[in-house]
C-alpha positions in Angstrom: 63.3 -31.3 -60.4 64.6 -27.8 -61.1 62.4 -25.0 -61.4 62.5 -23.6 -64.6 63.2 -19.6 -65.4 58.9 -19.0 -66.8 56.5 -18.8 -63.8 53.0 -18.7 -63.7 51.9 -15.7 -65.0 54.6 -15.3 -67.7 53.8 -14.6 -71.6 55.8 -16.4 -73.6 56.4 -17.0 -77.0 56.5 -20.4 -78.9 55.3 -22.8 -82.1 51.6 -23.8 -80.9 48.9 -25.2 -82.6 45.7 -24.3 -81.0 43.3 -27.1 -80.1 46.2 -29.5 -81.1 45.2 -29.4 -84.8 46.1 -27.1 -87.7 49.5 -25.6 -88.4 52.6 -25.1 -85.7 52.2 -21.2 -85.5 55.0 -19.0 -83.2 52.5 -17.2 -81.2 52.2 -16.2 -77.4 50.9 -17.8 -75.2 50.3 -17.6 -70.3 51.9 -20.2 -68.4 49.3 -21.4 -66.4 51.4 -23.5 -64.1 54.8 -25.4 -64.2 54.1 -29.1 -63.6 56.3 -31.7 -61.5 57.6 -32.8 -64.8 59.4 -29.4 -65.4 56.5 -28.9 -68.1 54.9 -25.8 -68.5 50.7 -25.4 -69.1 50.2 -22.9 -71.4 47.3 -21.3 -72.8 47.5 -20.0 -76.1 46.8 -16.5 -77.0 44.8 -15.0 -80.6 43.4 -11.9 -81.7 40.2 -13.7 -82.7 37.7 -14.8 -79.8 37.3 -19.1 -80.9 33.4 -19.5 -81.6 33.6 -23.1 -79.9 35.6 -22.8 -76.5 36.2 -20.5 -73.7 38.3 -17.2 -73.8 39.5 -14.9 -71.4 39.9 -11.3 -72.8 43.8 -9.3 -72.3 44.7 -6.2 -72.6 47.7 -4.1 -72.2 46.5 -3.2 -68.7 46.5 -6.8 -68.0 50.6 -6.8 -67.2 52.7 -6.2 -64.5 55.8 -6.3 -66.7 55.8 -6.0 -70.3 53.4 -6.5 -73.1 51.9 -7.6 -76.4 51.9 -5.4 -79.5 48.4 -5.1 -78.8 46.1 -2.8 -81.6 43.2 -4.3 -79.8 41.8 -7.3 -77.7 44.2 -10.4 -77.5 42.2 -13.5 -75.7 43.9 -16.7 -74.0 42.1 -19.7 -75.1 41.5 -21.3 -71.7 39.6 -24.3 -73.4 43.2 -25.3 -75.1 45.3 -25.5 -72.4 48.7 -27.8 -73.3 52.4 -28.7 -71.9 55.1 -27.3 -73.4 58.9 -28.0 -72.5 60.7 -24.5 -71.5 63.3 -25.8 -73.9 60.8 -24.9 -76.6 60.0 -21.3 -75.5 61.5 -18.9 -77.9 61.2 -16.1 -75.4 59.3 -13.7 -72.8 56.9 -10.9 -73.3 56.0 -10.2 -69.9 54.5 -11.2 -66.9 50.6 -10.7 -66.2 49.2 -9.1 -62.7 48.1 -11.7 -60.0 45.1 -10.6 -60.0 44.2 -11.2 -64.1 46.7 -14.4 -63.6 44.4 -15.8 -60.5 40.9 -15.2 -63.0 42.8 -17.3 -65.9 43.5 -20.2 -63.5 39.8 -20.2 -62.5 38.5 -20.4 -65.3 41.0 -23.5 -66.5 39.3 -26.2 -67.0 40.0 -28.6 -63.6 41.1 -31.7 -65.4 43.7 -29.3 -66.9 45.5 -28.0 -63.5 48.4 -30.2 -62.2 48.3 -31.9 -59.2 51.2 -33.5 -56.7 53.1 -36.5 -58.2 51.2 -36.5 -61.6 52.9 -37.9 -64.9 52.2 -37.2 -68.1 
């Protein structure tokens, strides 16, 4: 399967709906991890902390490359992780620092992080 051209790390930008309910809203959001499938796991990003599911705060000093328009706190829903197809990414924001893209992926839920040879 070819690679596609968002990495780990990467902030993107495409229609989500967080939690899979509500309305599709363009927003960005980290790749996690790009599956077998070609698939990316993304975690969606808001400017409110949820009430009901784990966040990981971001800030501008957060990225390597690039940024948000950030006026203040953004936070990456790490309870909400999804695939998205890189066909559906509208574009790129930047790229986050290993070190802030290695404490998102630890605090993904397990049953969320892809493994060899699985479908979906």
């Amino acid at each position: 399967m070819p690679m596609s051209r968002y990495a780990s790390g990467d902030v993107i930008l495409a229609a989500m709906r967080i939690g899979g309910v509500g309305e599709w809203k363009v927003r960005p959001g980290v790749v996690i991890a790009e599956e077998n499938s070609g698939s990316l796991l993304v975690c969606p990003v808001s400017s409110k902390p949820p009430s009901d599911s784990p966040s990981v705060p971001l800030s501008i000093d957060d990225f390597a490359r690039g940024g948000l328009d950030l006026f203040g706190e953004r936070f990456v829903l790490i309870g909400d992780p999804f695939t998205l197809r890189p066909a559906n990414v509208i574009g790129k924001k930047g790229s986050l620092t290993p070190e802030t893209l290695a404490v998102l992926r630890g605090a993904v839920p397990a049953e969320h992080h892809p493994r060899k040879g699985r479908r979906r």
